[in-house]
Backbone as CSV, one residue per row, in Angstrom:
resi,resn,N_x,N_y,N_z,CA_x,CA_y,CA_z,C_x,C_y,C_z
1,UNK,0.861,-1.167,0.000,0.000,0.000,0.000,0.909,1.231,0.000
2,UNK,0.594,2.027,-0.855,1.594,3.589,-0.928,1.118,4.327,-0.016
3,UNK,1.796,5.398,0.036,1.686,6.346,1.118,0.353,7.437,0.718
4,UNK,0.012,7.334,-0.842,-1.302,7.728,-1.219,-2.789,6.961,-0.455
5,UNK,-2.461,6.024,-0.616,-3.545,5.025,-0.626,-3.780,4.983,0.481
6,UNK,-2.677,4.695,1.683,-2.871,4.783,3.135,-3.268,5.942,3.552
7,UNK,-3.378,7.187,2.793,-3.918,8.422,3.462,-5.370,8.490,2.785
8,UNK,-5.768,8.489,1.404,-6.676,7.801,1.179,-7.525,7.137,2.189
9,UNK,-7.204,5.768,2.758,-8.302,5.086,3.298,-8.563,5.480,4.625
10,UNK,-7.361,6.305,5.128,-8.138,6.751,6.547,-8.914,7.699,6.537
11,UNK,-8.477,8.869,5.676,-9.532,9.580,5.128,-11.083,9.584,4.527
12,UNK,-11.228,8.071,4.427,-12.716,8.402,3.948,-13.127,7.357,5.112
13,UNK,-11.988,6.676,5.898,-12.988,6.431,7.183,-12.919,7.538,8.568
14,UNK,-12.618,8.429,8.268,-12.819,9.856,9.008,-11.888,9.380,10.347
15,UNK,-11.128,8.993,10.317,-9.879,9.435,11.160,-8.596,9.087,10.858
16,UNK,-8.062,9.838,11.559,-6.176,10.236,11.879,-5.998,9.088,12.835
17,UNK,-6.276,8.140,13.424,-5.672,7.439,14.163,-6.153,6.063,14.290
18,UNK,-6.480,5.552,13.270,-6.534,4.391,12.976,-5.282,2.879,13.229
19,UNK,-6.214,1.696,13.548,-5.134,0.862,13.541,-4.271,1.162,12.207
20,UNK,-2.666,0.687,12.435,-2.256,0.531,11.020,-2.384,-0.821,10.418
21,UNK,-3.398,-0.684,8.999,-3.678,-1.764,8.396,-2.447,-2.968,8.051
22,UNK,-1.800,-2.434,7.640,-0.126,-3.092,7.253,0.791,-3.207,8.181
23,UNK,0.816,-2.665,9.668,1.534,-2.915,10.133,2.643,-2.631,10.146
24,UNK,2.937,-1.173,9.130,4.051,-0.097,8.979,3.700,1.017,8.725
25,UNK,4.594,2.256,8.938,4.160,3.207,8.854,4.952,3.459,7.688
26,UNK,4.669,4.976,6.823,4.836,5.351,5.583,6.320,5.693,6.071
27,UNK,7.468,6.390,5.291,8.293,6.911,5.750,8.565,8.135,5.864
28,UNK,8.522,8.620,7.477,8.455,10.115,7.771,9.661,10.671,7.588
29,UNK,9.688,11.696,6.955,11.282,12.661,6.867,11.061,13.699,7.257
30,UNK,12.049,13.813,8.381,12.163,15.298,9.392,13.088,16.041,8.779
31,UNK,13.118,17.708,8.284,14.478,18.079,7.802,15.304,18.328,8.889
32,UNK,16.636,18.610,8.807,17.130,19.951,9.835,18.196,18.638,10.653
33,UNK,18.584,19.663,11.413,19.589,18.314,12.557,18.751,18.364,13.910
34,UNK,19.303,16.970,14.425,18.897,16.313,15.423,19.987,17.667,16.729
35,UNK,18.937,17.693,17.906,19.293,18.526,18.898,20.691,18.096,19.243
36,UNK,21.457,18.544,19.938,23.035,17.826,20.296,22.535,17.392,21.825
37,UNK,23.280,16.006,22.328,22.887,15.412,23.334,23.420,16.618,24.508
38,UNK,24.160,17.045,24.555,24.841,17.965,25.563,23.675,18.735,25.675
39,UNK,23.081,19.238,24.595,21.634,20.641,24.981,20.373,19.869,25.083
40,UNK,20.195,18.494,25.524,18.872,18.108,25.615,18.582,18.471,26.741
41,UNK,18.834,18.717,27.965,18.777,18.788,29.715,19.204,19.948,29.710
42,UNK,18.686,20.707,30.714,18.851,21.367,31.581,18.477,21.671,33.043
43,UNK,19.133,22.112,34.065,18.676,22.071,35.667,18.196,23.430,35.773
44,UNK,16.832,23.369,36.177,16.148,24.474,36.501,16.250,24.636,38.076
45,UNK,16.404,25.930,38.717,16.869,25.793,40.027,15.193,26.697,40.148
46,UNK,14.075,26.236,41.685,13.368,26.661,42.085,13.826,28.417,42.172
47,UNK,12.870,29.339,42.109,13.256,30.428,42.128,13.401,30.778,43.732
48,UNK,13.050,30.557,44.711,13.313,30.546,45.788,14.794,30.262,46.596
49,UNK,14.802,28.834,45.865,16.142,28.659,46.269,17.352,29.293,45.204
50,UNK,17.313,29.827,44.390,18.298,30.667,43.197,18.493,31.698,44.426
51,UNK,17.978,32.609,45.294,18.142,33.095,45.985,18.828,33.178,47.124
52,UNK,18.832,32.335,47.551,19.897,31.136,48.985,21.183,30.773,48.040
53,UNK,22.387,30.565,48.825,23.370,30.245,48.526,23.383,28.694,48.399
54,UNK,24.545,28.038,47.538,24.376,26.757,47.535,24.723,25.982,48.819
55,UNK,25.727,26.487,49.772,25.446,25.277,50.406,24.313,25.211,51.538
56,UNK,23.108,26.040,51.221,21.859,25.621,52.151,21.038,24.813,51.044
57,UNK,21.194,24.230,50.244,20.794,23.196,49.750,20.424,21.995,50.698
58,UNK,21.158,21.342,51.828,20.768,20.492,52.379,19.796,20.729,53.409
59,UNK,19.787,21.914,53.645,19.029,22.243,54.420,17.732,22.381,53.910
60,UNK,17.358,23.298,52.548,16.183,23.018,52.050,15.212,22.140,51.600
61,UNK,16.604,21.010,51.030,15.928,19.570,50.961,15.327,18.945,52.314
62,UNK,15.765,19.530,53.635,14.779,18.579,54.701,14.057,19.251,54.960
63,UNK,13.870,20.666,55.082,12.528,21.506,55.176,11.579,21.431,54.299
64,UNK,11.879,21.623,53.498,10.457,21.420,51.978,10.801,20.213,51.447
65,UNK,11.334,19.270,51.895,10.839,17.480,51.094,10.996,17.526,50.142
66,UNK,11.718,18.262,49.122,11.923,18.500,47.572,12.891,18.597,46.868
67,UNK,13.357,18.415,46.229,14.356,19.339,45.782,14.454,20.639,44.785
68,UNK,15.539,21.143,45.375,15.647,22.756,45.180,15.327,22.831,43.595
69,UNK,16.023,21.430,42.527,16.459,21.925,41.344,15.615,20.361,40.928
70,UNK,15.521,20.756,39.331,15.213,19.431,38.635,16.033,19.678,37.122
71,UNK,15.858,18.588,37.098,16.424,18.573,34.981,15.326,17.762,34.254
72,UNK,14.935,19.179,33.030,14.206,19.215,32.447,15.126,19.222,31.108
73,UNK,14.051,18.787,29.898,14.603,19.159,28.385,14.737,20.417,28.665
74,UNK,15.681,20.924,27.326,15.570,22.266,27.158,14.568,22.761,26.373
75,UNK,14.784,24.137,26.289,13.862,24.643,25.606,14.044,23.821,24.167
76,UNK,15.295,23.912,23.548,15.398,23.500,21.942,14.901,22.543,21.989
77,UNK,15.132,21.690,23.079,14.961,20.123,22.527,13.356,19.798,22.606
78,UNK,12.569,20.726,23.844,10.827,20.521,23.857,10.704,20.881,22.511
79,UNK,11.002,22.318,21.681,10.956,22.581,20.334,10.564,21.555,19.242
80,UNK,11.677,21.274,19.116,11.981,20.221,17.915,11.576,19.364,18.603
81,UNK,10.984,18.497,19.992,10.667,17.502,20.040,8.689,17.660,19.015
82,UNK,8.340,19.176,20.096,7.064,19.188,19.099,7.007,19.294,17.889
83,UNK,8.115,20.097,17.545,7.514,20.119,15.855,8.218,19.329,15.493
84,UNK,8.431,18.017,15.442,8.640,16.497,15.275,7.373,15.584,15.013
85,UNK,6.855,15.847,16.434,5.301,15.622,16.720,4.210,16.047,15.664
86,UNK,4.395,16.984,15.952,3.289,17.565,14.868,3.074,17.209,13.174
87,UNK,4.733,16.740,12.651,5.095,16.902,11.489,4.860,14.810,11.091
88,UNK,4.829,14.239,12.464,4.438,12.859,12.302,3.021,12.989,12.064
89,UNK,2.483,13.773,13.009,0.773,13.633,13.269,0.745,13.728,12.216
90,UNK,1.158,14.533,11.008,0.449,15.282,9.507,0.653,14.235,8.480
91,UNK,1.863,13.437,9.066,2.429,12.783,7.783,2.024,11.003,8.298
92,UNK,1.686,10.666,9.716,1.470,9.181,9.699,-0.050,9.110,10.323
93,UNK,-1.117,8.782,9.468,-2.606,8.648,9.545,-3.079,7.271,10.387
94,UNK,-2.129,7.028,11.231,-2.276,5.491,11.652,-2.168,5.438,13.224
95,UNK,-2.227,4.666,14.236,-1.479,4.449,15.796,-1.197,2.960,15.260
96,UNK,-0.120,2.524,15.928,0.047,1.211,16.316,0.324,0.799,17.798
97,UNK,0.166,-0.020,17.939,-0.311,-1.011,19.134,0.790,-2.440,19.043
98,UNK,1.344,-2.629,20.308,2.234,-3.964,20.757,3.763,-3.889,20.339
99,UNK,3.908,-4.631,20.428,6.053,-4.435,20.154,6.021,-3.974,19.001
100,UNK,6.927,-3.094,18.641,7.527,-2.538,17.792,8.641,-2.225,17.273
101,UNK,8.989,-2.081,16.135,10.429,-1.584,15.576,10.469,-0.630,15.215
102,UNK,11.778,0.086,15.812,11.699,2.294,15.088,13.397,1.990,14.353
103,UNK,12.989,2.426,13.105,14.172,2.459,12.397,14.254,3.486,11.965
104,UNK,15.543,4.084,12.152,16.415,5.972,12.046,17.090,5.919,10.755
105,UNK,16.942,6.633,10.148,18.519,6.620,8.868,18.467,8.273,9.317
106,UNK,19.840,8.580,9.675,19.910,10.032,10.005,20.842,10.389,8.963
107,UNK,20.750,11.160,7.718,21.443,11.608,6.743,22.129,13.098,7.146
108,UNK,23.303,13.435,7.308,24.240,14.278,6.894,24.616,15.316,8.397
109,UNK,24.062,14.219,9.538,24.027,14.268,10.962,25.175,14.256,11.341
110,UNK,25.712,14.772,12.474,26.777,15.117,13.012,27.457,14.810,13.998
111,UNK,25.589,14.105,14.799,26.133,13.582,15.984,25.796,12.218,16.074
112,UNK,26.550,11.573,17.421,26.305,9.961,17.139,24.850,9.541,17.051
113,UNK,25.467,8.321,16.602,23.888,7.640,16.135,23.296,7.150,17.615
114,UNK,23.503,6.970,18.914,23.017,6.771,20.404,22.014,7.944,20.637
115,UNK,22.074,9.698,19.691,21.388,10.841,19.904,20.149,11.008,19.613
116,UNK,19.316,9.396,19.967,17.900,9.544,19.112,16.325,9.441,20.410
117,UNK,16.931,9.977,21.330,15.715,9.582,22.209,14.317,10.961,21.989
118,UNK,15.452,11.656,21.576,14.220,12.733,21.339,13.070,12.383,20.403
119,UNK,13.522,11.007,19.395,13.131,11.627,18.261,11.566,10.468,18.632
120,UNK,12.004,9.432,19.627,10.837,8.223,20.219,10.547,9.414,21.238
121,UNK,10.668,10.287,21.767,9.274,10.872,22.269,8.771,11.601,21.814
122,UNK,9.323,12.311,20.853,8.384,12.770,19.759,7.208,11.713,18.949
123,UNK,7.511,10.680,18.733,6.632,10.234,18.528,5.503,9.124,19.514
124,UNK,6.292,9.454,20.457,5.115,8.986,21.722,4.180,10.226,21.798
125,UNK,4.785,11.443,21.520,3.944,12.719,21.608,3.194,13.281,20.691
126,UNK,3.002,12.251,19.337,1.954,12.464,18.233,1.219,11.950,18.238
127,UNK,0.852,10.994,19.191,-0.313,10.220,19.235,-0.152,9.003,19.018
128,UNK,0.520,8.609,17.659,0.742,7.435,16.800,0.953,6.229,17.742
129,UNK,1.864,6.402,18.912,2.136,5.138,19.968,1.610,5.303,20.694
130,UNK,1.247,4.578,22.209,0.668,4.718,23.153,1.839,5.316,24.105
131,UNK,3.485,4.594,24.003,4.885,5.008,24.692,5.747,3.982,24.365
132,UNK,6.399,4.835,24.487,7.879,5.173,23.390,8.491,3.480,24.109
133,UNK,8.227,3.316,25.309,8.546,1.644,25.899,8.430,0.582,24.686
134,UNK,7.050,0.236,23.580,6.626,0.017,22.931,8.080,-0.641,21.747
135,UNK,9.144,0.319,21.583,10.103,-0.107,20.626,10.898,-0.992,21.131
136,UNK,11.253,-2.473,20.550,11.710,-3.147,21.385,12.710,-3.630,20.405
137,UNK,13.047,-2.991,19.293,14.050,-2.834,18.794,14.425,-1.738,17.905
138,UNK,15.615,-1.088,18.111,15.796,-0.037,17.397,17.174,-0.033,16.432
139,UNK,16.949,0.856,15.192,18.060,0.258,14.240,18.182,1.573,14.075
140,UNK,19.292,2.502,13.917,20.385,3.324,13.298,21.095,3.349,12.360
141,UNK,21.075,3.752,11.143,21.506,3.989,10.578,22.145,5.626,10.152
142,UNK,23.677,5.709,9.810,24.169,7.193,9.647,24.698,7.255,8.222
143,UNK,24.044,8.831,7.509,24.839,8.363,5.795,25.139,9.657,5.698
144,UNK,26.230,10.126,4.795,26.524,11.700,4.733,25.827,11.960,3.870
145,UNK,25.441,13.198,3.740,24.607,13.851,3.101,24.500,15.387,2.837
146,UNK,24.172,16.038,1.991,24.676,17.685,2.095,23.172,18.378,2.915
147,UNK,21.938,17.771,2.385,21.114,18.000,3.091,20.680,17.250,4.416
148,UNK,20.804,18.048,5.658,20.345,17.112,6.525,18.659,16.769,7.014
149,UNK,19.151,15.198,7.122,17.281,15.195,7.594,17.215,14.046,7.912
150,UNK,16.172,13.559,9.038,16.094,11.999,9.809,15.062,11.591,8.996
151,UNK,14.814,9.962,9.031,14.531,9.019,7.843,13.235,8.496,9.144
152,UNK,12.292,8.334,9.250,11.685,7.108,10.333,10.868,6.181,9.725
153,UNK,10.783,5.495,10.182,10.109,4.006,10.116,9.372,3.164,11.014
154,UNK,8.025,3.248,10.867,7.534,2.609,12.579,7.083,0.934,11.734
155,UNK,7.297,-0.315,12.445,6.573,-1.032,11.961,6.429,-1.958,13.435
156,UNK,5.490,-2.951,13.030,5.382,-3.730,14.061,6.273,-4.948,14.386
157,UNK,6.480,-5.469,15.523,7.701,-6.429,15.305,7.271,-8.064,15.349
158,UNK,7.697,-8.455,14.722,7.091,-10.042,13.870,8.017,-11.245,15.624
């Protein structure tokens, strides 16, 4: 089934999130580069405690039960994780359901091929999966290229 035909038939059964009939998804191409692993995290410090010096840190942790700081994505990487998301939602008319395989070809990428977690919660975050747990095997592939852009592939695993 082409990538016509599969948009086709969900379309005239009036939804975006249909089982996938075949048991693969079309192949999504993201342009642009993948975030660099160094800028995915960042530690946000409570604004309260940004105020206090660091070493009352231990002290705040037994008064308020919390901690002062957490690590969050960054801004870039929530970014491009959504408009990842969004650009699957438009381009894969399907959800799948049970083990799965996510296969990467990252063309003209820079960084290692281990730099792909953003790209499974992006698509835990389009709907298409239920969570990103779901891939129970994942394949990488890296090719040079002058234009850069990630390759995906969702299918189910046999």
């Amino acid at each position: 089934m082409n990538d016509r035909d599969r948009n086709a038939w969900a379309k005239a059964l009036g939804s975006a999130l249909l089982p996938s009939p075949t048991g693969e998804s079309g192949l999504i191409v993201v342009p642009g580069r993948l975030p660099s692993k160094a800028n995915l995290h960042e530690v946000h410090f409570h604004p309260a405690f940004w105020q206090q010096i660091r070493f009352l840190a231990a002290l705040w942790r037994k008064q308020q039960r919390t901690s002062p700081f957490w690590v969050a994505p960054s801004d870039a990487t929530r970014l491009y994780q959504a408009t990842v998301a969004a650009q699957i939602r438009g381009a894969e008319p399907f959800r799948f359901d049970g083990p799965l395989v996510l296969e990467i070809t990252l063309h003209g990428q820079t960084l290692d091929v281990d730099n792909t977690k953003v790209l499974a919660d992006a698509i835990e975050a389009s709907g298409v999966i239920k969570n990103d747990a779901q891939f129970q095997r994942l394949t990488v592939e890296k090719h040079p290229a002058a234009e850069p852009r990630v390759e995906l592939k969702i299918r189910r695993r046999k």
